[in-house]
TILUM-512880 format. One record per residue (C-alpha): residue number from 1; residue in one letter; x, y, z. Coordinates in pm, 1 decimal. Layout:
<recs>
    k  r         u         v         w
  NUM  A         X         Y         Z
...
</recs>
This chain:
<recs>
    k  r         u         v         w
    1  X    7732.2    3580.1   10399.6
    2  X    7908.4    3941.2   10448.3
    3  X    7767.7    4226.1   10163.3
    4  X    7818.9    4543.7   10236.2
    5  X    7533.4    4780.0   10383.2
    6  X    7569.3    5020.6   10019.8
    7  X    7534.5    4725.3    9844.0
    8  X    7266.0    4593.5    9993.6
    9  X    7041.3    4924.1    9985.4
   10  X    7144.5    4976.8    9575.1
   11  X    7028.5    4632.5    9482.9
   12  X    6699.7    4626.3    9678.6
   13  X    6654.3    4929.8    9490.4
   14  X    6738.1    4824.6    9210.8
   15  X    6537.6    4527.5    9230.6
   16  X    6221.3    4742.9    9297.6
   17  X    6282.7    4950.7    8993.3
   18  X    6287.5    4581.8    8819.8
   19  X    6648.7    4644.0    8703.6
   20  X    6937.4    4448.7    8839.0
   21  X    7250.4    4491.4    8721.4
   22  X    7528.4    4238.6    8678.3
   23  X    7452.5    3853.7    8672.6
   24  X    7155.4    3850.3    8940.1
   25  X    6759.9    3818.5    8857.8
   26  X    6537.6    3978.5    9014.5
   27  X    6425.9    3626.2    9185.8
   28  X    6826.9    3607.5    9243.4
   29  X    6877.2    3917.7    9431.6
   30  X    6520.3    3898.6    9642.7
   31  X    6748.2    3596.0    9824.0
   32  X    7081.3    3759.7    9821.3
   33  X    6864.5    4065.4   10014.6
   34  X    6692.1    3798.7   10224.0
   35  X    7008.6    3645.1   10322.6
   36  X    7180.0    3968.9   10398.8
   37  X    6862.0    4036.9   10637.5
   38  X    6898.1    3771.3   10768.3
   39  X    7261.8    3818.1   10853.3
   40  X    7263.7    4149.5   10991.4
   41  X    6916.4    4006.2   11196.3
   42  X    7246.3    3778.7   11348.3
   43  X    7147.2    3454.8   11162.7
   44  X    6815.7    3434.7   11245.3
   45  X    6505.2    3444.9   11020.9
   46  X    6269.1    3557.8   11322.2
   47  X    6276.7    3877.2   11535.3
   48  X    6319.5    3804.8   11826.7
   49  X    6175.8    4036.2   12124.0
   50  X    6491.6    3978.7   12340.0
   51  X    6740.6    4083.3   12052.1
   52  X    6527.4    4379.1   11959.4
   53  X    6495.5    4510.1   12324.9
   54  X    6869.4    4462.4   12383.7
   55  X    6965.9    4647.2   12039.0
   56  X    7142.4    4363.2   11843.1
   57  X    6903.4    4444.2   11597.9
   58  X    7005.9    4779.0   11495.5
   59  X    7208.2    4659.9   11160.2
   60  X    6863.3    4517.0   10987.1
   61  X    6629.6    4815.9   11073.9
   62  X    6976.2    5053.6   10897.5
   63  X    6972.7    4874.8   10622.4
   64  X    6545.5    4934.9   10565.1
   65  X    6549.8    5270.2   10668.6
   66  X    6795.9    5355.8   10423.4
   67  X    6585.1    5142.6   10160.0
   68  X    6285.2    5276.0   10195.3
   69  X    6311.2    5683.2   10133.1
   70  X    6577.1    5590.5    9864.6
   71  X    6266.3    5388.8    9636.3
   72  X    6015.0    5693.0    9783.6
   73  X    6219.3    5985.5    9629.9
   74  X    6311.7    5756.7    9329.6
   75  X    5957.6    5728.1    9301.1
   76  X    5859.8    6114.2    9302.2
   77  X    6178.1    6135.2    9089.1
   78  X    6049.2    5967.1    8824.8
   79  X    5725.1    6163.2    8736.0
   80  X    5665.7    6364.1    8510.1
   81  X    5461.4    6622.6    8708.4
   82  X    5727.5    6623.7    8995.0
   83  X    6007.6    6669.1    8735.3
   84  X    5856.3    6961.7    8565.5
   85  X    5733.5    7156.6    8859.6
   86  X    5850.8    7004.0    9163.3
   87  X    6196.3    7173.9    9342.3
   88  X    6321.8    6872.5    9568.1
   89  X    6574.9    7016.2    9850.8
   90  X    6751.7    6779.3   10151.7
   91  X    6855.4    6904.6   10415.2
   92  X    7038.2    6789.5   10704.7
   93  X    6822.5    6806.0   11055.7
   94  X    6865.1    7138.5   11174.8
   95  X    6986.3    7316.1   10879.3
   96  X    6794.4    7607.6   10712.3
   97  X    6577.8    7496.6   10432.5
   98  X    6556.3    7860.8   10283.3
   99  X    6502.3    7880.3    9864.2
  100  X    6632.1    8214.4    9735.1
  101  X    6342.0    8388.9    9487.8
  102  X    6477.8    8633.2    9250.2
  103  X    6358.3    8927.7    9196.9
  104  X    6173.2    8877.0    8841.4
  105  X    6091.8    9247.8    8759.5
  106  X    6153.4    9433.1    8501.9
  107  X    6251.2    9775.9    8444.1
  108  X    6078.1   10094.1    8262.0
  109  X    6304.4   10181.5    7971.1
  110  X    6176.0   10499.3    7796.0
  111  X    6340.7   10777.4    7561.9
  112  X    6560.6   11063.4    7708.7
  113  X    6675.7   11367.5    7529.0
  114  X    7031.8   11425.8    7432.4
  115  X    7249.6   11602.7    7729.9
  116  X    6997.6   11516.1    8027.4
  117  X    7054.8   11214.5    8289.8
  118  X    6688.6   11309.4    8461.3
  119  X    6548.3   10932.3    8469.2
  120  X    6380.5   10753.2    8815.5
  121  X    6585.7   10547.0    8938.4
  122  X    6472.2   10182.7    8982.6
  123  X    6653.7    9958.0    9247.8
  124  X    6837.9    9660.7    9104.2
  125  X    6587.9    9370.1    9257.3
  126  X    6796.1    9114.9    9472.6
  127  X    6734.5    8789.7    9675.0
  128  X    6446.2    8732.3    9912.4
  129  X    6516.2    8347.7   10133.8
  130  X    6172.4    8162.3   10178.7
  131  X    6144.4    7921.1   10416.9
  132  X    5944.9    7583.4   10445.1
  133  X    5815.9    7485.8   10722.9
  134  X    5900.3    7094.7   10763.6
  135  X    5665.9    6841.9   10988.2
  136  X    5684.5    6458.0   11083.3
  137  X    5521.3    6161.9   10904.5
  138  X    5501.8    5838.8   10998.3
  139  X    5343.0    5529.0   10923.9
  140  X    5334.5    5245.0   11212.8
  141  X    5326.5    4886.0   11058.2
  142  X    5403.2    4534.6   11220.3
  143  X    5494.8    4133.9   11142.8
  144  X    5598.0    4283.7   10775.8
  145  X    5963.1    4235.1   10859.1
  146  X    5917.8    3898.0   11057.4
  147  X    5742.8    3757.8   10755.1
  148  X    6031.0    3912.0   10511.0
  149  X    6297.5    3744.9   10736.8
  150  X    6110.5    3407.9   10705.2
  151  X    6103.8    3433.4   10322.2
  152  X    5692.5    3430.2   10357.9
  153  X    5641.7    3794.0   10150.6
  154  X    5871.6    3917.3    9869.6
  155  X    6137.0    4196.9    9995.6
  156  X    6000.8    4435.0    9690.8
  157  X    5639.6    4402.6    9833.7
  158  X    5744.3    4525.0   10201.5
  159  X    5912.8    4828.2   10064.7
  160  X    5638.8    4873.4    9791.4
  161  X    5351.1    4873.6   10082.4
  162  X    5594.1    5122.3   10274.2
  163  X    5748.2    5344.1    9998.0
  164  X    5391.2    5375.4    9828.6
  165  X    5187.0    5482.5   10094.0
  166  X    5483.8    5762.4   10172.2
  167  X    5494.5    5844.6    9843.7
  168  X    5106.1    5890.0    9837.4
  169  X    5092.1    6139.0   10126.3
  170  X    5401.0    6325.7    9966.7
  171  X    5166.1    6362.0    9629.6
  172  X    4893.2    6462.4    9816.3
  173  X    5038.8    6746.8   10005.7
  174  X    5212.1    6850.5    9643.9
  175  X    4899.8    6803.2    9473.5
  176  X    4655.5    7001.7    9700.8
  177  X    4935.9    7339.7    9738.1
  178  X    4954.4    7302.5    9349.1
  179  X    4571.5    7336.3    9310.1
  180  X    4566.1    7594.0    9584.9
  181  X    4790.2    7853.7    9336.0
  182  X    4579.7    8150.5    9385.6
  183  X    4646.2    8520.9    9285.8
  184  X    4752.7    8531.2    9652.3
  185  X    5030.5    8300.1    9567.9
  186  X    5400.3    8448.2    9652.6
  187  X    5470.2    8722.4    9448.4
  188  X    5282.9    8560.2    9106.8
  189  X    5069.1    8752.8    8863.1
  190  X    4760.8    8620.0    8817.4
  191  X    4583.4    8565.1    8461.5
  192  X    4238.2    8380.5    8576.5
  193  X    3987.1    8298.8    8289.8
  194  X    3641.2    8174.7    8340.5
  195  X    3368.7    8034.0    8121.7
  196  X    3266.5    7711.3    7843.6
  197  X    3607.0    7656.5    7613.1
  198  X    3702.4    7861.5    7382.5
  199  X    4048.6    7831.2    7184.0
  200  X    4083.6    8173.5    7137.9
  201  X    4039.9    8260.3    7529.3
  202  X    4319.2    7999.1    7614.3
  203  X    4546.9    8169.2    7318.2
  204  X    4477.7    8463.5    7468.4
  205  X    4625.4    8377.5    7805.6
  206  X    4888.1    8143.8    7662.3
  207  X    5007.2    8539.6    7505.2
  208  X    4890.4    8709.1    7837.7
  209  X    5185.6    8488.7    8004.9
  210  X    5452.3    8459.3    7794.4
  211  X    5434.5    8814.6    7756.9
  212  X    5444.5    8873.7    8103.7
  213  X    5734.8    8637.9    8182.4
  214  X    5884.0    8640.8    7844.4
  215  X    5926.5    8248.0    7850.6
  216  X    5718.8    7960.3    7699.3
  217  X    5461.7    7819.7    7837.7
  218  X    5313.3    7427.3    7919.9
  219  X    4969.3    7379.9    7935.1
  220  X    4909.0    7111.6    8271.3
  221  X    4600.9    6960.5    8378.8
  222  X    4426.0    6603.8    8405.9
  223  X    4365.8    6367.5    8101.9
  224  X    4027.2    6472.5    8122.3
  225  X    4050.5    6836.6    8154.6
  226  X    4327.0    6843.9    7836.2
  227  X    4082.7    6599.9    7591.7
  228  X    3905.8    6946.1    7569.4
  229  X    4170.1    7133.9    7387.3
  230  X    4037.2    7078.8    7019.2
  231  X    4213.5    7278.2    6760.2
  232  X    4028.0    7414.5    6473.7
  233  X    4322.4    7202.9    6237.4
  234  X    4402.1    6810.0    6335.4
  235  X    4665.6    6718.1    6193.3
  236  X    4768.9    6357.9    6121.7
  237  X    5010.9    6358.9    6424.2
  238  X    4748.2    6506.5    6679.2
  239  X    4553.4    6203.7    6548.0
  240  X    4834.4    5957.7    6659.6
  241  X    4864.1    6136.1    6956.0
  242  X    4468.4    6123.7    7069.5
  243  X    4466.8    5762.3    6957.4
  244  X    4794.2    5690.9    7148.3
  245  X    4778.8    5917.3    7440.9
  246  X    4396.7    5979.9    7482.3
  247  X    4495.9    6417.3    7424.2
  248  X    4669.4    6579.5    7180.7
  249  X    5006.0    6624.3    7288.7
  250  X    5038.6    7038.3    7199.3
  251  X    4781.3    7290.1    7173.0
  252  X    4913.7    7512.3    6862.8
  253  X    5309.4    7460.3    6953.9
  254  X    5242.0    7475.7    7335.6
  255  X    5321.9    7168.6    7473.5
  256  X    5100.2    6980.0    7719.7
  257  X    5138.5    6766.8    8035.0
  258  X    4934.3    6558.2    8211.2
  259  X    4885.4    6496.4    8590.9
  260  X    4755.5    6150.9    8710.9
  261  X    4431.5    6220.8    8930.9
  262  X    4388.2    6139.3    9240.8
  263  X    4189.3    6102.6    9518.3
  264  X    4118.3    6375.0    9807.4
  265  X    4264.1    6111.8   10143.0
  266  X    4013.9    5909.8   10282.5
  267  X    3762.2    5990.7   10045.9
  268  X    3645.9    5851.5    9682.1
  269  X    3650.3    6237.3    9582.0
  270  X    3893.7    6341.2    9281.5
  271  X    4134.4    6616.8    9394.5
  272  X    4206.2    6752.2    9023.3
  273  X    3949.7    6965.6    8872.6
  274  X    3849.8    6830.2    8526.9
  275  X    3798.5    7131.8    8397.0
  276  X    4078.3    7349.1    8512.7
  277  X    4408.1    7415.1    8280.7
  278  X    4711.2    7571.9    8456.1
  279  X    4911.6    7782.0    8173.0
  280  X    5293.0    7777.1    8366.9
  281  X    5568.9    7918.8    8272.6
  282  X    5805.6    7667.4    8063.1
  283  X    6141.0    7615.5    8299.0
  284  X    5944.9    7721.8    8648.7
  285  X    5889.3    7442.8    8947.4
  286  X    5654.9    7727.4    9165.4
  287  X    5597.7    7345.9    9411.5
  288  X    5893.3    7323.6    9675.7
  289  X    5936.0    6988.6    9835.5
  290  X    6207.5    6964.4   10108.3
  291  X    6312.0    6641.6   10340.6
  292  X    6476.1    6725.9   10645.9
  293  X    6681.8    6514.7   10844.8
  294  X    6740.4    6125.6   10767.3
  295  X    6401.9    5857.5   10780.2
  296  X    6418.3    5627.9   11084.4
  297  X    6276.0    5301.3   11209.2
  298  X    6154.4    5288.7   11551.8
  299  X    6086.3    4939.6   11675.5
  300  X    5834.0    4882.9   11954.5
  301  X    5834.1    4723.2   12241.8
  302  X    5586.2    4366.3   12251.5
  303  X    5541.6    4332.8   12584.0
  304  X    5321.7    4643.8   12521.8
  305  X    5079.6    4470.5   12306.3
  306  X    4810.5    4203.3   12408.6
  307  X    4934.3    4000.6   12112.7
  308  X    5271.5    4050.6   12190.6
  309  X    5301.0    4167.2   11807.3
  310  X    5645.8    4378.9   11729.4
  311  X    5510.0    4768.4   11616.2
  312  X    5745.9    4941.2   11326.5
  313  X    5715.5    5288.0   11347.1
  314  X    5884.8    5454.7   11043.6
  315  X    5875.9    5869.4   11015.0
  316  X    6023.2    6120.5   10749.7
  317  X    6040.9    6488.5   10847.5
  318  X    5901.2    6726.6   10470.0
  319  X    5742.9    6930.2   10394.2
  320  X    5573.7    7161.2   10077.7
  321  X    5520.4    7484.2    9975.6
  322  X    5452.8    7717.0    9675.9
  323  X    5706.8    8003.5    9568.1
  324  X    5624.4    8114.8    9256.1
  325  X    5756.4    8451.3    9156.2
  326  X    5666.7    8383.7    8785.0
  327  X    5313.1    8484.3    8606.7
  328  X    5072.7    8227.6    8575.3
  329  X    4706.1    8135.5    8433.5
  330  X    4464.1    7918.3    8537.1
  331  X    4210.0    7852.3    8227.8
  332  X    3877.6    7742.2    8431.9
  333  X    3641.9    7563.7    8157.2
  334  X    3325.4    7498.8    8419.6
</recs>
């Protein structure tokens, strides 16, 4: 069977997104992706040690590596915490990853008299590059592909085990700069509040914002931290929406967003603080994410190994930051 490399990569995505398009299943196209493995593995359902070490390999391990970061930034793609505040870049290896912050300020306007010109002159703000620094990660796994080849483990479960435990790290490093936003953050203005909730206190900096950015606002925190947001009035919709969605879903007009919690790596400890609401401007991603380069798969060599077992060792080149040039409040309810 000949299928062409494109084709290959779209439906195994496609197939982990559980959508297939055109007459295939998604038990169909698991063996059309088998078979094409197995065809570009030259016709052989085992990897063998001799092939690998002489490179007639090189076809199979393409095709995954071109798999796997395509479900991984589908993945990130499809959240809605990543969507609203996340600024994805690529970039090829070597290239500069710079993100050009406007200047956001505004100018003094006041009154003159008739016949004078005698006003300070304020410099028209321009474009300041900000750079982020990009670093390797890599995940070193083995016998997957053997077992994928031999039609032992579904195709959607080796990139799931892959893809997912990128896409974890990736959330992690997004997660921990967006709860490190501090009034040392890049050029931001700061509106911190402190103390038990009060609905007037978060109005307050809802107003404190907008009026410093001129732009709505989204209320963001965890499921937890958001059930707190009572409103003096319920109406019947904020009903549906606490029944339905376990928060109400705006906070007098402002709308609200929810980030899945997680857990600090290694650890049972929640990263998200429950009681912290981030008041953002509506429109601003202050989180930069860039990729750098393209992912590769680096086979091993056996004959390294007691157990003569075949090492994978797959690495991505990203990294995060935080730019954010916008005010911002952080509502802190402890």
């Amino acid at each position: 069977m000949v299928i062409d490399k494109n084709d290959i990569v779209k439906l195994a995505v496609d197939a982990y997104k559980g959508k297939v398009a055109g007459n295939y299943s998604i038990n169909d196209s698991m063996d059309v992706l088998r078979e094409a493995l197995i065809d570009a593995n030259n016709g052989s359902t085992k990897l063998d040690i001799k092939a690998i070490r002489d490179g007639k390999c090189a076809g199979l391990f393409a095709i995954i590596e071109q798999i796997i970061p395509k479900t991984v930034i589908e993945g990130l793609q499809g959240d809605e915490f990543f969507m609203n505040f996340v600024e994805y870049v690529n970039t090829a290896l070597g290239n500069k990853n710079e993100f050009w912050v406007e200047d956001n300020t505004f100018y003094v306007v006041d009154e003159i008299a008739d016949g004078t010109q005698a006003l300070r002159r304020q410099r028209i703000g321009g474009k300041t590059p900000v750079t982020i620094p990009t670093v390797k990660m890599g995940v070193k796994f083995y016998e997957e592909l053997d077992l994928v080849l031999a039609g032992r483990i579904d195709l959607n479960d080796f990139i799931n085990r892959v893809g997912v435990s990128v896409r974890r790290k990736i959330y992690d490093k997004i997660y921990t700069a967006f709860t490190g936003i501090t009034a040392t953050t890049i050029g931001a203005t700061y509106f911190p509040i402190a103390g038990s909730y009060d609905e007037n206190n978060l109005l307050d900096l809802i107003a404190h914002v907008e009026s410093a950015t001129d732009k709505p606002v989204t209320l963001v925190g965890t499921k937890k931290a958001v059930r707190k947001l009572a409103t003096a009035i319920i109406s019947d919709s904020a009903k549906e929406d606490l029944y339905n969605i376990g928060y109400y879903g705006k906070f007098y007009g402002t709308p609200i967003i929810t980030v899945a919690q997680r857990h600090k790596v290694g650890t049972t400890e929640f990263l998200f603080d429950d009681s912290v609401i981030y008041v953002i401007p509506t429109g601003i991603k202050p989180i930069k994410f860039v990729t750098e380069g393209e992912d590769l798969i680096l086979p091993g060599e056996a004959t390294k190994n007691q157990d003569l077992t075949i090492e994978y060792l797959y690495y991505t080149k990203n990294g995060v930051g935080v730019i954010a040039t916008e005010a911002f409040g952080i509502y802190d309810m402890t």
